[in-house]
VEXMARTI-854195 format. One record per atom (N, C-alpha, C): residue in one letter; x, y, z. Coordinates in steps of 0.02 Angstrom, whole numbers, plus 50000, padded with zeros to 5 digits. Layout:
REM VEXMARTI-854195
AXYZ;...
END
This chain:
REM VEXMARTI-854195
X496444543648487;X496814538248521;X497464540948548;X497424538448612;X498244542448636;X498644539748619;X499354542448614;X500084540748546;X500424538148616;X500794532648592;X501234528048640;X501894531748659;X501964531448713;X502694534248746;X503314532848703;X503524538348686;X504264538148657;X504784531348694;X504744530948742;X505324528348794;X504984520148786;X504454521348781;X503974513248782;X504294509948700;X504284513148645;X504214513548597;X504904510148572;X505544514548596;X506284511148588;X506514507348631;X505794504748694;X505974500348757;X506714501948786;X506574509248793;X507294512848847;X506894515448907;X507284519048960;X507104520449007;X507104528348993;X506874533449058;X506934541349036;X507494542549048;X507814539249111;X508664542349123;X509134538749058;X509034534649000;X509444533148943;X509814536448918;X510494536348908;X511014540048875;X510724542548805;X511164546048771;X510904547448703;X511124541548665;X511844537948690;X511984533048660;X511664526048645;X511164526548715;X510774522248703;X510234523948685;X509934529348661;X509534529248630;X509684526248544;X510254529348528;X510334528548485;X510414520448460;X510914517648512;X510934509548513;X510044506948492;X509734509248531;X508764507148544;X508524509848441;X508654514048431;X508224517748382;X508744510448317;X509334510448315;X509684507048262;X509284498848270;X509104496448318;X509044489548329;X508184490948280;X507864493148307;X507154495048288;X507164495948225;X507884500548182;X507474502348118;X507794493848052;X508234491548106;X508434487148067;X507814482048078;X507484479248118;X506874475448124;X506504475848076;X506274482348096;X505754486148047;X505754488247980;X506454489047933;X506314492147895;X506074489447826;X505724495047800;X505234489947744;X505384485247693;X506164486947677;X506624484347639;X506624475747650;X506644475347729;X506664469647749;X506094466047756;X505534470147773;X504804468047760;X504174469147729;X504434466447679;X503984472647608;X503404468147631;X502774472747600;X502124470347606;X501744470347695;X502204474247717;X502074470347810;X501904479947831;X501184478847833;X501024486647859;X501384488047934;X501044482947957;X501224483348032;X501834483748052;X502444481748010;X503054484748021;X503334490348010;X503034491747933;X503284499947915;X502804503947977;X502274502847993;X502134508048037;X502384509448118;X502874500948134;X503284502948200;X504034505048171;X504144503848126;X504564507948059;X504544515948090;X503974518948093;X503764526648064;X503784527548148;X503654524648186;X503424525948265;X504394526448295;X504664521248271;X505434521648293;X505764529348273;X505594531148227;X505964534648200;X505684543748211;X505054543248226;X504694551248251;X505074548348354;X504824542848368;X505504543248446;X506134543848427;X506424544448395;X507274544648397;X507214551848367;X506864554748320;X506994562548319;X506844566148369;X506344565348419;X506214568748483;X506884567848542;X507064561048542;X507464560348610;X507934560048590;X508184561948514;X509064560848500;X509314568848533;X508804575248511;X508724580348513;X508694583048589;X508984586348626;X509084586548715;X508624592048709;X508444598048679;X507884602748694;X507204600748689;X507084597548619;X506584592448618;X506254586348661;X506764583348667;X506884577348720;X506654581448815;X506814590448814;X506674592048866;X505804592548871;X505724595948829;X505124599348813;X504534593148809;X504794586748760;X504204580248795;X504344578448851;X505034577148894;X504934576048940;X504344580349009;X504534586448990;X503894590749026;X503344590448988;X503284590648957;X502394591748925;X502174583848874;X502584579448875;X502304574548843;X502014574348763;X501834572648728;X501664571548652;X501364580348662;X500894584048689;X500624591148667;X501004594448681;X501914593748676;X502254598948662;X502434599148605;X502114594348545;X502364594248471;X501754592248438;X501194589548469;X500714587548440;X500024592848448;X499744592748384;X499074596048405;X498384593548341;X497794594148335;X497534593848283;X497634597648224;X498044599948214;X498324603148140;X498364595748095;X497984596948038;X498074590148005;X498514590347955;X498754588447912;X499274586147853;X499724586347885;X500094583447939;X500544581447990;X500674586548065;X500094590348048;X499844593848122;X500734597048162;X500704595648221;X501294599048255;X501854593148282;X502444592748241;X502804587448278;X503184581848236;X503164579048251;X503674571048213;X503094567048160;X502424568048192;X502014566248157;X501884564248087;X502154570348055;X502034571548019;X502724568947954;X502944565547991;X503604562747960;X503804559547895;X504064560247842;X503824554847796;X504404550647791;X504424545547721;X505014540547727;X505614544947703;X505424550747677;X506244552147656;X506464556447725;X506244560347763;X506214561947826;X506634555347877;X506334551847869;X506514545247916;X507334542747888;X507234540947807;X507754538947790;X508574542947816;X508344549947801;X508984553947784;X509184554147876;X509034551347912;X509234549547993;X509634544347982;X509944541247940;X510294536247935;X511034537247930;X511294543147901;X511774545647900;X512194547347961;X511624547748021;X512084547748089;X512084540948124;X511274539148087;X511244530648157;X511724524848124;X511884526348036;X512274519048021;X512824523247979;X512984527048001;X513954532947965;X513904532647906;X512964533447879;X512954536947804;X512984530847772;X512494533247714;X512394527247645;X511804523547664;X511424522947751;X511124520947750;X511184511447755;X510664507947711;X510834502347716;X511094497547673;X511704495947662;X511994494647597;X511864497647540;X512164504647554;X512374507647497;X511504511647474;X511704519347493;X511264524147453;X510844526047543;X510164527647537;X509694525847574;X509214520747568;X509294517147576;X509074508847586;X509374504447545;X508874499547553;X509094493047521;X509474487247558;X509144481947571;X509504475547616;X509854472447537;X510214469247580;X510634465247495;X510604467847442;X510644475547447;X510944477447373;X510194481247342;X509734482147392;X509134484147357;X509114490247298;X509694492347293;X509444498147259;X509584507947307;X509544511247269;X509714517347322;X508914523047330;X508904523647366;X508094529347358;X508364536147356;X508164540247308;X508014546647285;X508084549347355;X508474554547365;X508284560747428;X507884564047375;X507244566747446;X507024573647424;X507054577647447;X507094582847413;X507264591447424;X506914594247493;X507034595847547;X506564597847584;X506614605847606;X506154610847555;X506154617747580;X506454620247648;X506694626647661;X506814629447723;X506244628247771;X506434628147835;X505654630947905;X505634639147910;X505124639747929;X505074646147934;X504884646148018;X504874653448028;X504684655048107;X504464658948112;X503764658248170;X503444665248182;X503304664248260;X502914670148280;X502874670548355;X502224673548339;X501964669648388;X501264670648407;X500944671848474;X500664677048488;X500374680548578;X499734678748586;X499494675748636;X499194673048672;X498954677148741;X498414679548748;X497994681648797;X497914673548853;X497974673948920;X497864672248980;X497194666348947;X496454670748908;X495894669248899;X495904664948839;X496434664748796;X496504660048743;X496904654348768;X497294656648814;X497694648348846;X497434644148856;X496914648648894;X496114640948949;X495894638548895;X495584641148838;X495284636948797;X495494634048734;X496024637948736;X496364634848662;X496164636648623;X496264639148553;X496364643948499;X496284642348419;X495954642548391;X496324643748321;X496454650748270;X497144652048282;X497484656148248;X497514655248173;X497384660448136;X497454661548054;X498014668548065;X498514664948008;X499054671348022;X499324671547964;X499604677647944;X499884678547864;X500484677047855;X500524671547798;X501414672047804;X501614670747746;X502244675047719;X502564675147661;X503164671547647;X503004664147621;X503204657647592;X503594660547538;X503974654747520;X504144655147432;X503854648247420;X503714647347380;X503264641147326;X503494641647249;X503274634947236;X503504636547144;X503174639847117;X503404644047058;X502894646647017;X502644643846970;X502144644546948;X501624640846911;X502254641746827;X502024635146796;X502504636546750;X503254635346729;X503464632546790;X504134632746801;X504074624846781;X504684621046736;X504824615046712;X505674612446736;X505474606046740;X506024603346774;X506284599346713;X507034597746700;X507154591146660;X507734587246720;X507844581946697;X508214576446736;X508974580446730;X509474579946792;X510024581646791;X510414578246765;X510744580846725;X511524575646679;X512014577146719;X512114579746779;X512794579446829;X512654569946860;X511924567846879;X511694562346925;X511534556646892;X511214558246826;X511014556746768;X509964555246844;X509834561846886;X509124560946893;X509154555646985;X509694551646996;X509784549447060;X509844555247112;X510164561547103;X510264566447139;X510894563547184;X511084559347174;X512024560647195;X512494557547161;X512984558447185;X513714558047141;X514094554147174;X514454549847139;X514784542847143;X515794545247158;X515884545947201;X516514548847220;X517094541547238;X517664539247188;X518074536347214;X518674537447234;X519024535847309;X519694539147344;X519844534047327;X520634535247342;X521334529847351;X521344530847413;X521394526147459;X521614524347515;X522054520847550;X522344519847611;X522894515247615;X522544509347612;X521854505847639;X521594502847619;X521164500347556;X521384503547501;X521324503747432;X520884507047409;X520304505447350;X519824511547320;X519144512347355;X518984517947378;X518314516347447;X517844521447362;X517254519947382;X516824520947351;X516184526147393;X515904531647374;X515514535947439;X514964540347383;X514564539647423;X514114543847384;X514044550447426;X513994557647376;X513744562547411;X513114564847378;X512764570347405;X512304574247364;X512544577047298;X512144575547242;X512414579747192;X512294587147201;X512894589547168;X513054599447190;X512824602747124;X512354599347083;X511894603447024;X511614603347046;X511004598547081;X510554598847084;X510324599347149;X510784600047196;X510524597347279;X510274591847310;X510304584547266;X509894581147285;X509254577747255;X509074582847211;X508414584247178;X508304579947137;X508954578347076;X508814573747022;X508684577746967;X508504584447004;X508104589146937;X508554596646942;X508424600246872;X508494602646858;X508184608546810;X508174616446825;X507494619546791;X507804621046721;X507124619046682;X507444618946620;X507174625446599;X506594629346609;X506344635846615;X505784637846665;X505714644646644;X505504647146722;X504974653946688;X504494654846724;X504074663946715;X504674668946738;X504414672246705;X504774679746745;X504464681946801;X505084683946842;X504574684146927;X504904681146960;X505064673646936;X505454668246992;X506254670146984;X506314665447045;X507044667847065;X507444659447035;X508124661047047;X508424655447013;X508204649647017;X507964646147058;X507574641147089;X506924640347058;X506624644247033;X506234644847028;X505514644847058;X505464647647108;X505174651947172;X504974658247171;X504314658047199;X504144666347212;X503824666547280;X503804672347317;X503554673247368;X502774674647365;X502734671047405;X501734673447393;X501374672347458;X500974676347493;X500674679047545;X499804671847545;X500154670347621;X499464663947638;X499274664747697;X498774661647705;X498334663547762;X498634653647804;X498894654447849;X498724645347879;X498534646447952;X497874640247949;X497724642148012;X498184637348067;X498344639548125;X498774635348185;X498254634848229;X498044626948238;X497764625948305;X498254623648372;X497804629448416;X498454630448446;X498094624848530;X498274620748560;X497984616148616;X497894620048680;X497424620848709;X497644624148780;X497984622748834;X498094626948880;X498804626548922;X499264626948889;X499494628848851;X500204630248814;X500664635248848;X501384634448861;X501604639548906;X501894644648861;X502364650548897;X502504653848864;X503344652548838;X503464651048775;X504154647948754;X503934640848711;X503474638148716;X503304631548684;X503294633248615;X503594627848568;X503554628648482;X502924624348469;X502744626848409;X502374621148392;X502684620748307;X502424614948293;X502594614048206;X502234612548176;X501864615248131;X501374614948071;X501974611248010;X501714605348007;X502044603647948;X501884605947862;X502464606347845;X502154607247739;X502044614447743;X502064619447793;X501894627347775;X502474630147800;X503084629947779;X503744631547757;X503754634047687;X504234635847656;X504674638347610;X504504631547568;X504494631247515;X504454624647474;X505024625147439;X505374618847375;X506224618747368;X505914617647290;X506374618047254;X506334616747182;X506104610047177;X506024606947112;X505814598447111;X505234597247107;X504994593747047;X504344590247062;X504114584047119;X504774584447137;X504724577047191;X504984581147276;X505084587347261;X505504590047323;X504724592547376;X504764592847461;X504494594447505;X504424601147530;X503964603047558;X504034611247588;X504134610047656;X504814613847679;X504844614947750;X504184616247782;X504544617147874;X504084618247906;X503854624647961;X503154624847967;X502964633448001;X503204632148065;X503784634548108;X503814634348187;X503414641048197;X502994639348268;X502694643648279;X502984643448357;X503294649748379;X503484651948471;X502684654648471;X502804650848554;X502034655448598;X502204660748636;X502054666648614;X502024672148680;X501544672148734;X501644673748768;X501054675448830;X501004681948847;X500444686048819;X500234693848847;X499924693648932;X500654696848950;X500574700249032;X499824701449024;X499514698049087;X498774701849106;X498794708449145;X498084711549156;X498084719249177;X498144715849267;X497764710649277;X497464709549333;X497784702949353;X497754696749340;X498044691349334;X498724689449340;X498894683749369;X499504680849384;X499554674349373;X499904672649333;X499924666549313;X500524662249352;X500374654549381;X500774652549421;X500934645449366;X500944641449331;X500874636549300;X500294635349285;X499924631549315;X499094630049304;X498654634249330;X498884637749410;X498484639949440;X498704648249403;X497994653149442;X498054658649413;X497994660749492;X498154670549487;X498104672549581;X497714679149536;X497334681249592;X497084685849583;X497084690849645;X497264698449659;X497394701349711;X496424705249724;X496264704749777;X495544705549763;X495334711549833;X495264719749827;X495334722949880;X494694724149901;X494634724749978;X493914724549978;X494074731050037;X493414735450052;X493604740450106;X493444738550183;X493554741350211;X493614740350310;X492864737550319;X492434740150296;X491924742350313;X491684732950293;X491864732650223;X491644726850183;X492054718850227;X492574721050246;X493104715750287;X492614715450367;X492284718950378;X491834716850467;X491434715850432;X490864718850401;X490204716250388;X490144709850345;X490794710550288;X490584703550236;X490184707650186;X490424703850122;X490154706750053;X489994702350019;X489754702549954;X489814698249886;X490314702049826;X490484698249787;X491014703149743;X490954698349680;X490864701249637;X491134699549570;X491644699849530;X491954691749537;X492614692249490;X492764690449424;X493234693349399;X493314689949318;X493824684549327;X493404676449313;X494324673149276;X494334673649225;X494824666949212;X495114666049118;X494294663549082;X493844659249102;X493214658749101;X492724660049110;X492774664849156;X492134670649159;X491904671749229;X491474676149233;X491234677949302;X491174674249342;X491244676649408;X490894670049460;X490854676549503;X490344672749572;X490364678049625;X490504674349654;X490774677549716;X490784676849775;X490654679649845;X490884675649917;X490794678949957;X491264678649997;X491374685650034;X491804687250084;X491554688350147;X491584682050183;X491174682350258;X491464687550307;X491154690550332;X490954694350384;X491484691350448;X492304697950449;X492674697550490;X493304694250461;X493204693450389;X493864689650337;X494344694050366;X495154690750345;X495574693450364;X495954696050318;X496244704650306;X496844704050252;X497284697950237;X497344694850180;X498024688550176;X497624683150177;X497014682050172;X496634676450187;X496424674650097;X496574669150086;X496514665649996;X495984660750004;X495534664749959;X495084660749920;X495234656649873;X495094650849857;X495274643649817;X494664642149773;X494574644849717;X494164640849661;X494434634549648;X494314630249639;X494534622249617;X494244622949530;X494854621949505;X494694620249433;X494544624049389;X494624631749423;X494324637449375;X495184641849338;X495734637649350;X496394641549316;X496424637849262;X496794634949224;X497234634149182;X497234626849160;X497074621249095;X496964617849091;X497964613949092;X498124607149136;X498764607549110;X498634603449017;X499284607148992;X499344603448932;X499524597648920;X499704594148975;X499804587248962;X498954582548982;X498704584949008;X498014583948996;X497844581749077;X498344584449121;X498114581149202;X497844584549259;X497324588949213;X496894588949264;X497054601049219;X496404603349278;X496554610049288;X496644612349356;X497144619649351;X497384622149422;X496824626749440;X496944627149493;X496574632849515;X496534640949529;X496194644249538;X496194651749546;X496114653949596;X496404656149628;X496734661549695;X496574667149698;X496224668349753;X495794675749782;X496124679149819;X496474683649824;X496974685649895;X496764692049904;X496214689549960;X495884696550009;X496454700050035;X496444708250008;X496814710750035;X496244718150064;X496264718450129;X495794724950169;X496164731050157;X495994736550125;X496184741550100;X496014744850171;X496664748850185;X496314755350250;X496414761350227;X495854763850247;X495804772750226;X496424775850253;X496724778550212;X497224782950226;X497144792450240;X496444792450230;X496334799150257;X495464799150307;X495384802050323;X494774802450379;X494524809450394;X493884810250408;X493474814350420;X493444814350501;X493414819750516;X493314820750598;X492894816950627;X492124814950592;X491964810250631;X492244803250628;X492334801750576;X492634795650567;X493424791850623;X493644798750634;X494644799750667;X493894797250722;X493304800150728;X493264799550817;X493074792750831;X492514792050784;X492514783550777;X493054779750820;X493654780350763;X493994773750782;X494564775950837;X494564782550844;X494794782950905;X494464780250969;X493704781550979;X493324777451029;X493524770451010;X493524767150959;X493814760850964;X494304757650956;X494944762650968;X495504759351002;X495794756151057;X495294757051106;X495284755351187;X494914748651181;X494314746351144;X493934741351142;X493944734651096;X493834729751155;X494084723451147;X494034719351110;X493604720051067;X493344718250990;X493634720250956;X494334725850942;X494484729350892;X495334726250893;X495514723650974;X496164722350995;X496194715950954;X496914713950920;X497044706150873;X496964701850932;X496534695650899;X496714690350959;X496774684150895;X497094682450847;X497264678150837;X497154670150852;X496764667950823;X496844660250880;X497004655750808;X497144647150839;X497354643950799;X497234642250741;X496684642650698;X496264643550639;X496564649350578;X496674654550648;X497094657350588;X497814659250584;X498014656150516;X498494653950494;X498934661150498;X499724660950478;X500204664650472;X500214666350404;X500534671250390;X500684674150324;X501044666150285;X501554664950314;X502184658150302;X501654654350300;X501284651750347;X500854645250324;X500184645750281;X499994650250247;X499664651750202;X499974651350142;X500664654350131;X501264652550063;X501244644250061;X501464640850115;X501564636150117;X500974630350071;X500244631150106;X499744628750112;X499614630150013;X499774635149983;X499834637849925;X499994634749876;X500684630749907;X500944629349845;X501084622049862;X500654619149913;X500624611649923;X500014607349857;
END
C-alpha cells in the first residue's frame, strides 16, 4: 500500500517554513496523542504518521532527499522497521517533545494530559555507518546485500538492578530559585543515562556497559534506482545500549556507485558510445550491445551518420520514485582508418572528386546542437 505524503499528513504545503512545520506537527500530536485517546487505535496510529512527518521535514537534508525521491529515499522492504521513520517507536516519537513543547513533554515528564504520570526514556544504542558499492547492473534491479558488521550487543549474562540515583524512573528531579520563585525540571539521570538501570554484574569480556563486540551478517535490501550518495536505514542493527528496556541504534548504509568500463550514467537514462567502421557506416550492420539488462541487437542502417543516437525506450534505469524507466543511448560514432594501404589511399582518392562521397546534408539531418538538445528533452 503506498504511504501518504508527508506534507498531506501535517496538511502543510512543500514551500512551508520549518516553523510551520513545526506549528503543523504540535497541533497533530496534541489531537492525537494517546494520553488523550486511550483505547483509540486510529489515533495513536495518525499519532505515529505525525510524528515519522515531522522527523523527515523538521530535518532540511532529509526533508531534501524526500523531497527528490519521495518515501524510497528512506523506505525499503527491510522489515523490523526496514529503511526510515518507519520504523519509529513511542519512545522515539516521545523524546521529539523536548523541541516541539521546550521539554517535559506533556505536563510534566514525557507524557501525560492532567498529570498522567511520566514515561520511562529508553536507552537508544549508537548508529552505525557503512558504505556500500553498487554496480550500474545492481541499480536496474535492485539488490540484496548481506554485509559484515561489528556491533556491540549485551553480553549474555550481564544483570541489571534498579538505579538508587532515580530510584528506576531514569531522571532526576532538579529544584532552582528563581526570580520567579522555585521552578521544578527534570533531567536525565547521570548514573544511569536514562535507563532506570544499573549493572549489577557482568562476564568477563564486557566492557563497562556491559557490551561486547560481535561480528553479524544483516542483510540490506537495497530498491532499485538508487543514486549515488542516498542513505538508507536499517533499523535495530546499530550498536545496542545497556538496559533491559534500552533500544539498538541504527545501520546507515551510503550508496556508492562503481564507475562503469563502458557506460554512462545520466539519471535514469544510460549513454553508450558505440564505434562502428567506414565500411559498416555505408553498407549498414547489426551489432550487439550490452545494457544494465542484457543484450539486445541492433541495427545500423546503411549510410548512418557519425553523431547519430540510437534511443532504446525503457531499457536504462528504473526511477526510484517509481515514475517510470529512462532510456539507453547509442551514439554511433564512424571510426576512420588512420592508416591505408596503397590500394586503399587509391580508392578513396578516386573518390574524392565523386558526388556521392561530397556532404550534402539536408533537413532530416539534424546538427550536432540539435541532437544535444533533442537528448535531453
Amino acid at each position: 500500500m503506498a504511504k501518504q505524503d508527508f506534507y498531506e499528513i501535517l496538511g502543510i504545503s512543500k514551500s512551508a517554513s520549518q516553523a510551520e512545520i513545526k506549528k503543523a506537527y504540535r497541533k497533530m500530536a496534541i489531537k492525537y496523542h494517546p494520553d488523550k485517546n486511550p483505547g483509540d487505535t486510529t489515533a495513536e496510529e495518525n499519532f505515529k504518521k505525525a510524528a515519522e512527518a515531522y522527523e523527515v521535514l523538521s530535518d532540511e537534508n532529509k526533508k531534501a532527499r524526500y523531497d527528490q525521491y519521495g518515501h524510497a529515499a528512506f523506505d525499503g522492504p527491510q522489515g523490523g522497521g526496514g529503511f526510515g521513520g518507519g520504523g519509529m517507536n513511542m519512545e522515539d516519537i516521545f523524546s521529539q517533545f523536548g523541541d516541539i513543547f521546550g521539554g517535559g513533554g506533556f505536563g510534566g515528564g514525557f507524557g501525560g494530559f492532567g498529570g498522567g504520570g511520566q514515561r520511562q526514556a529508553r536507552v537508544k544504542g549508537s548508529n552505525m555507518r557503512i558504505r556500500v558499492k553498487l554496480t550500474l547492473e545492481e541499480i536496474a534491479k535492485g539488490i540484496e546485500k548481506k554485509v559484515k558488521v561489528r556491533r556491540k550487543v549485551q553480553a549474555d549474562g550481564v544483570k541489571y538492578k534498579t538505579c538508587t540515583t532515580c530510584n528506576g524512573s531514569g531522571q532526576q528531579m532538579r529544584v532552582t530559585n528563581t526570580i520567579l520563585g522555585r521552578m521544578q525540571t527534570a533531567t536525565t539521570c547521570g548514573t544511569c543515562s536514562g535507563a532506570g538501570e544499573i549493572i549489577s554484574s557482568k562476564p568477563n569480556g564486557a566492557d563497562a556497559q556491559g557490551l561486547i563486540v560481535k561480528e553479524e551478517t544483516v542483510s540490506i535490501n537495497i530498491p532499485a534506482g538508487v543514486t549515488e550518495g542516498v542513505q538508507l536505514k536499517v533499523g535495530g542493527k546499530g550498536n545496542e545500549a545497556p538496559g533491559k528496556n534500552s533500544i539498538a541504534g541504527d545501520l546507515l548504509v551510503l550508496i556508492e556507485e562503481v564507475p562503469h568500463e563502458k557506460l554512462k550514467r545520466e539519471g535514469t537514462n544510460i549513454h553508450y558510445d558505440l564505434y562502428v567502421n567506414f565500411s559498416e557506416a555505408v553498407l549498414g550492420t547489426s551489432k550487439e550491445v550490452e545494457t544494465v539488462t542484457g543484450k539486445v541487437k541492433i541495427k545500423v542502417e546503411a549510410g548512418t551518420q557519425s553523431g547519430k543516437i540510437l534511443r532504446l525506450k525503457g531499457k536504462g534505469l528504473p526511477s526510484i520514485e517509481r515514475y517510470g524507466t529512462g532510456d539507453f543511448l547509442i551514439h554511433i560514432n564512424v571510426w576512420t582508418p588512420q592508416e591505408l594501404n596503397k590500394e586503399q589511399r587509391q580508392f578513396f582518392e578516386k573518390m574524392e572528386s565523386d558526388d556521392n562521397f561530397s556532404p550534402n546534408p539536408n533537413k532530416s539531418d539534424k546538427s550536432f546542437f540539435e541532437k544535444v538538445k533533442d537528448m535531453f528533452s
